[in-house]
C-alpha positions as CSV (number, residue, x, y, z in Angstrom):
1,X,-3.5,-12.8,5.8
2,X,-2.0,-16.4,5.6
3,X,-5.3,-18.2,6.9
4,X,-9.0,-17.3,7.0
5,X,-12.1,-18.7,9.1
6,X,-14.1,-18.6,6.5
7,X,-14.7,-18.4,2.6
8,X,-17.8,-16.0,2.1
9,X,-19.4,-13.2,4.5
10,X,-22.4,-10.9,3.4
11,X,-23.0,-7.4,4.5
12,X,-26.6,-6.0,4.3
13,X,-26.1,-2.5,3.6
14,X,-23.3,-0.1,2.2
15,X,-23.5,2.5,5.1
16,X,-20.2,3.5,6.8
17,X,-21.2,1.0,9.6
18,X,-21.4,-1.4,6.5
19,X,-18.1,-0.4,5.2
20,X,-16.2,-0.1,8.1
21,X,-17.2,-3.3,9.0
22,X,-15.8,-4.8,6.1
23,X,-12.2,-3.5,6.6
24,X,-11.7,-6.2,9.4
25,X,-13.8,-8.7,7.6
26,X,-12.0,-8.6,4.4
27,X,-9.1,-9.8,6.6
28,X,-11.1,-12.9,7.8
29,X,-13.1,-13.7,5.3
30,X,-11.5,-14.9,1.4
31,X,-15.0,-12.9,0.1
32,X,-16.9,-10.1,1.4
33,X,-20.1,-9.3,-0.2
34,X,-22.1,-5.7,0.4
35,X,-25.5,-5.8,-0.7
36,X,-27.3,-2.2,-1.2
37,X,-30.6,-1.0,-2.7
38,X,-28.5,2.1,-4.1
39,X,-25.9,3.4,-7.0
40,X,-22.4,3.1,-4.5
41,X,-19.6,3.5,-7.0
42,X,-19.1,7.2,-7.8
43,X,-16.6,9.7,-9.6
44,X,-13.9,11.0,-7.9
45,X,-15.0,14.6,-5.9
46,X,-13.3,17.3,-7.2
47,X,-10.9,19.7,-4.8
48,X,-12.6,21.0,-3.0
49,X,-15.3,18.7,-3.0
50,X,-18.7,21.0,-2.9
51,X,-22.0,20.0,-1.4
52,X,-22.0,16.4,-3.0
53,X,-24.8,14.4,-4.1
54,X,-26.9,12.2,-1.1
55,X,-28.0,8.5,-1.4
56,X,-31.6,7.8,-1.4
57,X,-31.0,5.5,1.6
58,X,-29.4,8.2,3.9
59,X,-31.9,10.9,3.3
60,X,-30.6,12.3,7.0
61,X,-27.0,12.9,5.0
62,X,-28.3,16.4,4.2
63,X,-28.1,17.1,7.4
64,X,-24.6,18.7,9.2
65,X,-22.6,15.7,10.6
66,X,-19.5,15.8,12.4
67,X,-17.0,13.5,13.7
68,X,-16.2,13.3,17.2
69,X,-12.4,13.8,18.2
70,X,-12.0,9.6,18.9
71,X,-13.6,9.1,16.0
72,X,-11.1,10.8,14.4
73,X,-8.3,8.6,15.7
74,X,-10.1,5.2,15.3
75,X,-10.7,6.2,11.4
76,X,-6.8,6.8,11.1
77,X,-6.2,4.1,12.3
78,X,-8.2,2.0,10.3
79,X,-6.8,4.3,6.9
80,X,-3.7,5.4,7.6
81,X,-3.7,9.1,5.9
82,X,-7.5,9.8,6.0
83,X,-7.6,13.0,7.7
84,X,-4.8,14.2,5.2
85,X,-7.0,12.7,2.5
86,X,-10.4,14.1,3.0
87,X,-8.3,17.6,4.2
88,X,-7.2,17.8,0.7
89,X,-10.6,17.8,-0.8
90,X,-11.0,20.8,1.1
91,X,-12.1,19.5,4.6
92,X,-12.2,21.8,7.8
93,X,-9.5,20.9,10.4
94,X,-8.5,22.3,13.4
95,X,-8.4,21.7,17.1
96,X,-11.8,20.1,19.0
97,X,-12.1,22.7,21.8
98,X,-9.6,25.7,20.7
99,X,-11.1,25.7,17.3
100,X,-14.8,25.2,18.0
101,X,-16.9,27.3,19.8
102,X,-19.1,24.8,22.5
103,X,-22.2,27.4,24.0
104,X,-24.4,26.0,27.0
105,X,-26.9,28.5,28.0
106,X,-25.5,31.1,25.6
107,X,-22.2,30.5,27.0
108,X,-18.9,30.0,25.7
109,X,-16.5,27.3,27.3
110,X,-13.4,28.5,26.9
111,X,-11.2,27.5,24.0
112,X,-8.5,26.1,25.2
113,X,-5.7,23.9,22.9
114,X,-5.5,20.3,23.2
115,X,-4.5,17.3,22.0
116,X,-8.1,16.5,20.1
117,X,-8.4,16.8,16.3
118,X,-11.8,18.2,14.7
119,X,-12.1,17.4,11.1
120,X,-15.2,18.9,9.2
121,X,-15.5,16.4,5.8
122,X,-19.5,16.4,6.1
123,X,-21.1,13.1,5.4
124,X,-21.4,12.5,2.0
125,X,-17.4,13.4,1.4
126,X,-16.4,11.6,4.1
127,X,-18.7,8.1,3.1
128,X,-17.0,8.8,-0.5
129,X,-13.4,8.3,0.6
130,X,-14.3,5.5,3.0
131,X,-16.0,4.0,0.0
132,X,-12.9,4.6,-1.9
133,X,-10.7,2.5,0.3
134,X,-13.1,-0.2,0.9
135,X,-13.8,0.0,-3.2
136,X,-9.7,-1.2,-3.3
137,X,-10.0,-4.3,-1.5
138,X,-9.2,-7.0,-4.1
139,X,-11.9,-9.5,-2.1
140,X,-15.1,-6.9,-1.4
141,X,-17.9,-7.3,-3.9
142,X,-20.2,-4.1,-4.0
143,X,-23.6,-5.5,-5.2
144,X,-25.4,-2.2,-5.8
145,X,-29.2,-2.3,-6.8
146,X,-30.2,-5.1,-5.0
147,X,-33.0,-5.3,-2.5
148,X,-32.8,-7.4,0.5
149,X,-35.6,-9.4,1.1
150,X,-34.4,-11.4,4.2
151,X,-32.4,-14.1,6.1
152,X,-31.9,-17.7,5.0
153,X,-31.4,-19.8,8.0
154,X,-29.9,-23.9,8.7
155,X,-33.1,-25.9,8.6
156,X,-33.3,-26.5,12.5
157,X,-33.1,-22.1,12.5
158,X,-29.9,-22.3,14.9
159,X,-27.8,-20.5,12.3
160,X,-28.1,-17.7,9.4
161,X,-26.5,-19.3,6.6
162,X,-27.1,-16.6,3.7
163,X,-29.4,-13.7,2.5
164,X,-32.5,-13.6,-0.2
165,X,-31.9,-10.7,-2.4
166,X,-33.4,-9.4,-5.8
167,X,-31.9,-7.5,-8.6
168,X,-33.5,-4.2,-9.4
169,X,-33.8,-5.6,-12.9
170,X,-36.9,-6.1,-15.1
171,X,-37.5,-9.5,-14.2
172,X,-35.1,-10.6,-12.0
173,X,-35.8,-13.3,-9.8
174,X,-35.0,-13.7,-6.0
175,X,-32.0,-15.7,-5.3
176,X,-29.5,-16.5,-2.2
177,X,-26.4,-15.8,-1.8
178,X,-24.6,-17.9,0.9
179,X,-22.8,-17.1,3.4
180,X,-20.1,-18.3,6.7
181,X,-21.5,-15.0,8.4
182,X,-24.0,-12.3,7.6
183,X,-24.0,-8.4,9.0
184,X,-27.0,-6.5,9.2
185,X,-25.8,-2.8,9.0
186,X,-29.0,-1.8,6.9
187,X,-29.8,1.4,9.5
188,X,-32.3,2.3,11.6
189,X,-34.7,0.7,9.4
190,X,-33.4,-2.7,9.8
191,X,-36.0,-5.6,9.8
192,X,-33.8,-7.9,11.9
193,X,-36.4,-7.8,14.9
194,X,-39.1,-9.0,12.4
195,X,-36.5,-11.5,11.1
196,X,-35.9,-13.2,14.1
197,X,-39.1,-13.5,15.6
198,X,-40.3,-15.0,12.5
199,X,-38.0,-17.5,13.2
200,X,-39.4,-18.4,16.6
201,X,-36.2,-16.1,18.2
202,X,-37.8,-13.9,20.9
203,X,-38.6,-10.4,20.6
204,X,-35.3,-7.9,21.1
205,X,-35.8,-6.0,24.7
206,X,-35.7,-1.9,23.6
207,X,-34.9,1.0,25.5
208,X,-36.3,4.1,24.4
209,X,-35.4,8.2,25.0
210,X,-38.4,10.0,23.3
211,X,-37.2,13.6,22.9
212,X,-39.4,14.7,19.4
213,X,-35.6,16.4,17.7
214,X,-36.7,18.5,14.3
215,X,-33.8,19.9,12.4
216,X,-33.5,21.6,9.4
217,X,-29.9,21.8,7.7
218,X,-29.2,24.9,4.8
219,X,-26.0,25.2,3.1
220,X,-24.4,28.1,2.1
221,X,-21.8,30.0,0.4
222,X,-20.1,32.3,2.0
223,X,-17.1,34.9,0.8
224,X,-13.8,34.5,3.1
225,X,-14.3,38.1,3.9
226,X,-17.9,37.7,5.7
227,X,-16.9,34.1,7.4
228,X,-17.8,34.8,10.7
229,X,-15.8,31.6,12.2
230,X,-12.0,32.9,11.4
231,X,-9.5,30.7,12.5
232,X,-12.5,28.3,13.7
233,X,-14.2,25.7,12.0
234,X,-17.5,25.9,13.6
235,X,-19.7,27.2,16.4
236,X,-22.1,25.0,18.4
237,X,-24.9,26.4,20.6
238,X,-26.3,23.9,22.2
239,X,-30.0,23.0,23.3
240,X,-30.6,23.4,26.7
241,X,-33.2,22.9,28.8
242,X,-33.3,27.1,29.4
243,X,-32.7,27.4,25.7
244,X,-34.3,24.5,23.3
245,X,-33.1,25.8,20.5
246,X,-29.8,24.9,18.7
247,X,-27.5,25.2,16.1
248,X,-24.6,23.7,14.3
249,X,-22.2,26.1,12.1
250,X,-20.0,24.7,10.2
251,X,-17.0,25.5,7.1
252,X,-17.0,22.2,5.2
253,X,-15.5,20.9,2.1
254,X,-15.7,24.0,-0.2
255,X,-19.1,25.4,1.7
256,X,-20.7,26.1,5.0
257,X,-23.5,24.4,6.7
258,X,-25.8,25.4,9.1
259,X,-28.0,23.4,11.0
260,X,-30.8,24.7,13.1
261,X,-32.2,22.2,16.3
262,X,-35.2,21.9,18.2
263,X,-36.8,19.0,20.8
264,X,-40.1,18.7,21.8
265,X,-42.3,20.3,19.3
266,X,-39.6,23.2,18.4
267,X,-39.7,22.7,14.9
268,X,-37.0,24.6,12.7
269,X,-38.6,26.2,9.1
270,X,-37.5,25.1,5.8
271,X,-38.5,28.1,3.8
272,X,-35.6,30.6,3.6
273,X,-37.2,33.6,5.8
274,X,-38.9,31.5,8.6
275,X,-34.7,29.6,8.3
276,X,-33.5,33.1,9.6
277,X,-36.0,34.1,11.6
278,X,-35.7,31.1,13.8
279,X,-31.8,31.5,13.9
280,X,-32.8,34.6,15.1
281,X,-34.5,33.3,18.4
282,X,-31.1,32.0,19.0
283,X,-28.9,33.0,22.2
284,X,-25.9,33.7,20.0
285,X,-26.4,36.4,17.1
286,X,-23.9,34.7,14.6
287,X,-25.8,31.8,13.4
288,X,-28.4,33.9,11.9
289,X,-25.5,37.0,10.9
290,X,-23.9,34.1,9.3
291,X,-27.4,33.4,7.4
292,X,-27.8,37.5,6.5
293,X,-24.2,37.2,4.7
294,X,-24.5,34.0,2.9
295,X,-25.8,32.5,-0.1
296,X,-28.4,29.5,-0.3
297,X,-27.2,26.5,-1.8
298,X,-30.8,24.9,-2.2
299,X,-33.7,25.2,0.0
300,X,-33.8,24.4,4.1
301,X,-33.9,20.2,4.2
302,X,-36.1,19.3,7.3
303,X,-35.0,15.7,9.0
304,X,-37.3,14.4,12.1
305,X,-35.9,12.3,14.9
306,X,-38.5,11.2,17.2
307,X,-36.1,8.9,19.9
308,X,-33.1,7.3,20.8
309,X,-33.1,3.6,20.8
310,X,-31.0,0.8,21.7
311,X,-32.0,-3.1,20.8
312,X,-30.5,-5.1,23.6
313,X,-29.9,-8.4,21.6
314,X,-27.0,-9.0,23.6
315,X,-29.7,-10.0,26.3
316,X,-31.8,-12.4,24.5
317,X,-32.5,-16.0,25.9
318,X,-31.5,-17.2,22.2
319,X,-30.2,-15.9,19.2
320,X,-28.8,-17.5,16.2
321,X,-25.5,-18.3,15.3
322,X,-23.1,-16.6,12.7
323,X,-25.2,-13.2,12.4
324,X,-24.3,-9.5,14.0
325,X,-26.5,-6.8,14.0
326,X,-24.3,-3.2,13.7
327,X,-24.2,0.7,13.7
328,X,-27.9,2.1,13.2
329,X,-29.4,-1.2,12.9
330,X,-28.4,-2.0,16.9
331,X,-28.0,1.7,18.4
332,X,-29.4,5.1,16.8
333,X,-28.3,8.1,19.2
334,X,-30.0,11.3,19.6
335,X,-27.7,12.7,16.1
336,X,-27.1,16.2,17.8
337,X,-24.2,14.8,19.7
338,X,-22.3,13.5,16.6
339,X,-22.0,10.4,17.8
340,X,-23.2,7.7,15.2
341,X,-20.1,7.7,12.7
342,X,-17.7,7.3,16.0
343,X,-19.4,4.7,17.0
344,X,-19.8,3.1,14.0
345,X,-15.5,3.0,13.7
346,X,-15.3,1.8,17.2
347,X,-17.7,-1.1,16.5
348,X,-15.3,-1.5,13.4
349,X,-12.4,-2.3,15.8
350,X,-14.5,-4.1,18.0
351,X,-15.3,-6.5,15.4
352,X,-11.7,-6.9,14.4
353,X,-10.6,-8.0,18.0
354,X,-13.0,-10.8,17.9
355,X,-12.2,-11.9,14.1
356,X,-9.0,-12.1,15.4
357,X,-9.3,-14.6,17.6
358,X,-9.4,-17.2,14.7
359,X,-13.3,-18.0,14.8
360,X,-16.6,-17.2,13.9
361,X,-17.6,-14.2,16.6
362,X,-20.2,-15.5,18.5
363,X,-23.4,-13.0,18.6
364,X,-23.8,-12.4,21.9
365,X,-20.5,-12.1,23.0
366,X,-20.3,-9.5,20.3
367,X,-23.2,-7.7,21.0
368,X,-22.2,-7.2,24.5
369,X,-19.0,-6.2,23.6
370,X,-20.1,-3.9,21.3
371,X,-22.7,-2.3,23.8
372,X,-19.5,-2.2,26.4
373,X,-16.9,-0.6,24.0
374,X,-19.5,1.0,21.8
375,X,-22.7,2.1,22.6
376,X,-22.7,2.1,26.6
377,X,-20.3,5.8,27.1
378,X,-22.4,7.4,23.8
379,X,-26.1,6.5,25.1
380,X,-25.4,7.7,28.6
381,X,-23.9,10.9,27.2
382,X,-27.2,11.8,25.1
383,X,-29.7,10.0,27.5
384,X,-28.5,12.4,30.5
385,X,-28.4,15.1,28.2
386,X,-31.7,14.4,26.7
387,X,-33.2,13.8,30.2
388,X,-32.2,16.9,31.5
389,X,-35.1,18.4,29.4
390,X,-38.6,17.7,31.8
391,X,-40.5,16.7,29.0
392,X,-38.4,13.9,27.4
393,X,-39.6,10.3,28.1
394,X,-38.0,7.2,28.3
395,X,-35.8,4.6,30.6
396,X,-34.7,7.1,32.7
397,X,-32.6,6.4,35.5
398,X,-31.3,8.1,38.6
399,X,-27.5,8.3,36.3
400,X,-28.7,10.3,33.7
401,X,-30.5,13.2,36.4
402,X,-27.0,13.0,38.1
403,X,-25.2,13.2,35.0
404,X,-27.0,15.7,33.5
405,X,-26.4,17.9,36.8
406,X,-22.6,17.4,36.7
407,X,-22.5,18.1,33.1
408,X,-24.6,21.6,33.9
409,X,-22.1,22.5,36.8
410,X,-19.3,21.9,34.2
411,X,-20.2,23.7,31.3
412,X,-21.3,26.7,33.4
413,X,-17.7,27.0,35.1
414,X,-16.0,25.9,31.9
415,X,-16.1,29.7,31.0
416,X,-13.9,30.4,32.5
417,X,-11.9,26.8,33.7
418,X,-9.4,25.5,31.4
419,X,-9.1,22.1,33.0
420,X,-12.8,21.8,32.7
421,X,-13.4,22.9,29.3
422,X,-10.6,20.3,28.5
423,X,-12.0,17.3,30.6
424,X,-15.7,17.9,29.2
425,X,-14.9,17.9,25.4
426,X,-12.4,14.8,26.0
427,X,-15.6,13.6,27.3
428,X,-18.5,14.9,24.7
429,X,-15.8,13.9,22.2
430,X,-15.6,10.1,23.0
431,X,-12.0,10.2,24.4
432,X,-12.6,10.3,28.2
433,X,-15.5,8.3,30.4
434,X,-17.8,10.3,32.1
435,X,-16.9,9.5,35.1
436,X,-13.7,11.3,34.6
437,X,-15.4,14.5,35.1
438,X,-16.7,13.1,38.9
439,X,-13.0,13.3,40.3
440,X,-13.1,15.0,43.1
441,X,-10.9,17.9,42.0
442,X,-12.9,18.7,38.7
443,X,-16.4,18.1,40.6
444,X,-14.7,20.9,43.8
445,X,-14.3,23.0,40.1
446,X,-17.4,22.9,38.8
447,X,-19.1,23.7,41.7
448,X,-16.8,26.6,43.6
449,X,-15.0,28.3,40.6
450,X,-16.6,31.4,38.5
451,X,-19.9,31.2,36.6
452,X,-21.3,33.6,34.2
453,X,-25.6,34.0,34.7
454,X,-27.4,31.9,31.5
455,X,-28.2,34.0,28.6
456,X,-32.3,34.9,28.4
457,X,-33.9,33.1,26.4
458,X,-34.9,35.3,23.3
459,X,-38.2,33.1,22.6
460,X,-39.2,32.4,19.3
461,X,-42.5,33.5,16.9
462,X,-42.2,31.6,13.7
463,X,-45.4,33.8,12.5
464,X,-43.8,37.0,12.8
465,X,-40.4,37.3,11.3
466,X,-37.9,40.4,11.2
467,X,-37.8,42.7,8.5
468,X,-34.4,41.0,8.2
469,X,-36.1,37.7,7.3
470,X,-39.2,39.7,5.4
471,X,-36.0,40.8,3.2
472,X,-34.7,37.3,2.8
473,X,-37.8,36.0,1.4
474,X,-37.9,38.5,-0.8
475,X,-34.8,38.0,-2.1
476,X,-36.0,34.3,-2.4
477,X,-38.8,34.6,-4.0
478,X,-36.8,37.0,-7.0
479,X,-34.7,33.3,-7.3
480,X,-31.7,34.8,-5.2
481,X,-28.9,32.5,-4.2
482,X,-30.5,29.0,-5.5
């Protein structure tokens, strides 16, 4: 870049909002500094890559994560040869909807080929080779180790002009590194709200979708001759309000992973047996024939996500100049819909358009921005989703209750409807709006073509497993498959 607006920027936290946003910041900027608590720098992965190691700061990395089919496209294009990258450490890949298997009331949408891309790196591989890239940079510093104590701001508190950090040496003393911009990406813990009410900025506006989510993620290894998925890469029953219970199935890098779902005080186990028995209460059989014919890697990790919420700091009377808030630390989405890492690369590019205009971005032009291109088409996805279940609380809206009926009426036909199994994953994938699924010839579709009847709910009685799980935790408990 022949010219930069500005000589040092600091980003508070090395997640893969973090990162990404230094890609487009490194261009800016003649220094970019990332500031984390943890060990970043790592060894290379081998090929395939395995169930690799998770960072104390992302302890919901155990869990199965995908990446939606735009965020696919917007991570190319930010790394050129990603997907061919994190494929050859033994990543899943295949098409979105012919390659997946979507259920909605124990039915399959049909799979159908398309233009969408499903890759299956799992978290932790896919935040290595991100890492890896960023790691490259000649002007990004990783400061690793380092607790962030705060925001430094101008005297008169009209502008963030560095961050108060600390070593995590013996001794060390706080000390502030300075800064043309900083970046709060720290994650859904970020104390930015605090930050700026302590300096007399007023408190962020939140809106809130309270649906109680418990998962619990197992991985597993599983001979090529009992994979279940064939040609697929994974199989998705979703949680609905006649079924609650979910899963996620997934061939990653070298293993399998299956997640198990529940909202509103459905809780999935995290010993072994009480694992299958509750996979068992599923509509579809081959999540828990999946569990019969695998072997544990490690015990059942149990992650709880008690509500959506989205800091509107693009609508404050004042905020200060030269600081963003991004990724986790602005939006966290309901995680079942795979939504946060997308998001996170789209805020990425949304960044870059504004660096590019030659000046400092200016907060709440970015903010909105971010919320328009960002965060708007993800939180009405989950929120109409979520409020489709009666007992999930919130800022509901008469939007979500219609969206949540369209999305019913869709799904149900998409059985048997390729144009509508194709318009709702370009949707639940990022691609398409949802209002592309109200024109009038898919909504004359989904309400007039073929529908299968819902799949019974099975129920579920975690104190009373199968003889199929009694076995399991036998198995367990003689140290099988650790």
């Amino acid at each position: 870049m022949g010219s930069y607006i500005g000589d040092r920027v600091v980003v508070l936290g090395g997640s893969i909002a973090g990162m990404l946003a230094a890609l487009p910041l490194s261009e800016a900027y003649r220094e970019v500094i990332l500031v984390d608590r943890d060990q970043l720098t790592e060894p290379e992965p081998a090929r395939p890559a395995g169930v690799l190691p998770v960072r104390r700061a992302v302890p919901h990395a155990h869990q199965l994560q995908a990446l939606l089919a735009r965020g696919q496209r917007v991570l190319e294009g930010l790394f050129p040869g990603l997907t061919d990258e994190l494929v050859s450490y033994g990543a899943s890949i295949g098409d979105f909807n012919k390659n997946v298997r979507w259920y909605f009331d124990g039915r399959k949408i049909k799979q159908v080929e398309t233009d969408m891309i499903a890759v299956g790196p799992g978290r932790p591989l896919l935040e290595n080779r991100i890492r890896a890239r960023i790691s490259a940079l000649p002007n990004v510093v990783f400061r690793e180790h380092t607790d962030i104590l705060g925001i430094v701001a101008s005297p008169d508190r009209k502008r963030i002009t560095g961050a108060r950090v600390q070593a995590q040496i013996p001794g060390a003393e706080p000390e502030v590194i300075e800064a043309d911009l900083v970046v709060d990406a720290t994650g859904r813990g970020s104390r930015s709200p605090r930050w700026l009410t302590e300096l007399g900025y007023p408190e962020v506006e939140v809106e809130h979708v309270k649906m109680g989510l418990a998962y619990s993620t197992a991985n597993f290894h599983i001979d090529p001759g009992d994979d279940l998925l064939g040609e697929d890469i994974a199989s998705v029953p979703v949680g609905t309000p006649n079924l609650p219970r979910g899963a996620v199935y997934g061939r990653l890098a070298g293993y399998h992973a299956i997640t198990l779902t529940g909202i509103l005080g459905q809780k999935p186990p995290t010993d072994r047996a009480g694992f299958l028995a509750y996979a068992q209460s599923l509509a579809i059989p081959d999540i828990a024939e999946a569990i019969r014919r695998g072997e544990f890697i490690g015990e059942p990790v149990a992650f709880n996500y008690p509500e959506s919420r989205r800091r509107r700091f693009d609508q404050m009377s004042s905020f200060p100049e030269r600081y963003l808030i991004m990724g986790d630390a602005a939006c966290i989405i309901n995680p079942i819909y795979a939504q946060g890492m997308t998001v996170a690369a789209i805020e990425a590019t949304v960044l870059q358009d504004h660096l590019r205009r030659g000046v400092p971005p200016e907060p709440r032009r970015f903010h909105a921005d971010m919320i328009k291109r960002g965060t708007a088409t993800s939180w009405d996805i989950s929120a109409s989703g979520d409020f489709a279940h009666p007992g999930v609380t919130g800022n509901r809206g008469v939007k979500f209750a219609m969206g949540a009926w369209l999305v019913q009426k869709v799904t149900a036909a998409a059985e048997y409807d390729d144009k509508l199994s194709v318009a709702f994953l370009r949707t639940a994938g990022l691609i398409a709006p949802p209002t592309s699924l109200m024109r009038p010839g898919l909504v004359a579709r989904a309400l007039l073509g073929k529908k299968g009847q819902p799949v019974p709910d099975p129920g579920y009685t975690p104190v009373a497993p199968s003889p199929a799980a009694d076995a399991l935790a036998g198995s367990a408990a003689a140290g099988s498959g650790g």
